[in-house]
N, C-alpha and C positions, 0 to 999 in steps of 0.2 A: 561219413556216408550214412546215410536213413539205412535202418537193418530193412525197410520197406523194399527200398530199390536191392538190396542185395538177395532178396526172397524173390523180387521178379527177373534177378542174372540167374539163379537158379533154375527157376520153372524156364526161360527162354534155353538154356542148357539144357534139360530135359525133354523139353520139344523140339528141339537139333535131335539128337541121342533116339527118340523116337522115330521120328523125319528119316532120320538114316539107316535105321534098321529095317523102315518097311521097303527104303530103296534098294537096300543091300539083297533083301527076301526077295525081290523082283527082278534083281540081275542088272539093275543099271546101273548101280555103280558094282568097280570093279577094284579090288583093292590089289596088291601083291602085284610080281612080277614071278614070272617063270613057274619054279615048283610051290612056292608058295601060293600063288593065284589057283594052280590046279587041286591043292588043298582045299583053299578057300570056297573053291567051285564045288567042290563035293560035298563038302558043309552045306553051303548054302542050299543046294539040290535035296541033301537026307532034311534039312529041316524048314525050309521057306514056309510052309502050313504056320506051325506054332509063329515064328520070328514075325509072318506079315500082321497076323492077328494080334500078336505082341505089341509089335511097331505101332500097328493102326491107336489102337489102347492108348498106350502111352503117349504120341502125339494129341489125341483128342484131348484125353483127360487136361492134360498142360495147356492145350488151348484153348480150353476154357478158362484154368486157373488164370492163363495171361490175361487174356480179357476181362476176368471179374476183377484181377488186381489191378489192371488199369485203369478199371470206375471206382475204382476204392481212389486210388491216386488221384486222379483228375476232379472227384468230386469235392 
């Protein structure tokens, strides 16, 4: 396998990992069960500020990098 395509399974992994931290900071997704989830709730309430600004970052940045590695690819 091209170490090309295994640098664009990473950047897509990192704009997942992104993607899902800024839904996490938002409250739609919901992870755990019972006392675990009520943990999780209280997390996410003391810090969704930094995480969605985090999330958002990290998603961007990676969706860029996919798209300029895909004109790198395809040209």
């Amino acid at each position: 396998m091209n170490y090309s395509i295994i640098g664009l399974l990473i950047e897509l992994a990192l704009f997942a990992c992104g993607a899902y931290l800024y839904l996490y900071a938002r409250g739609i997704v919901r992870p755990g069960t019972g006392e675990a989830r009520q943990r999780a709730e209280t997390f996410r309430r003391d810090n969704a500020t930094w995480m969605r600004f985090l999330g958002l970052a990290l998603a961007a940045l990676m969706l860029v990098n996919v798209v300029l590695h895909l004109r790198e690819l395809l040209a």
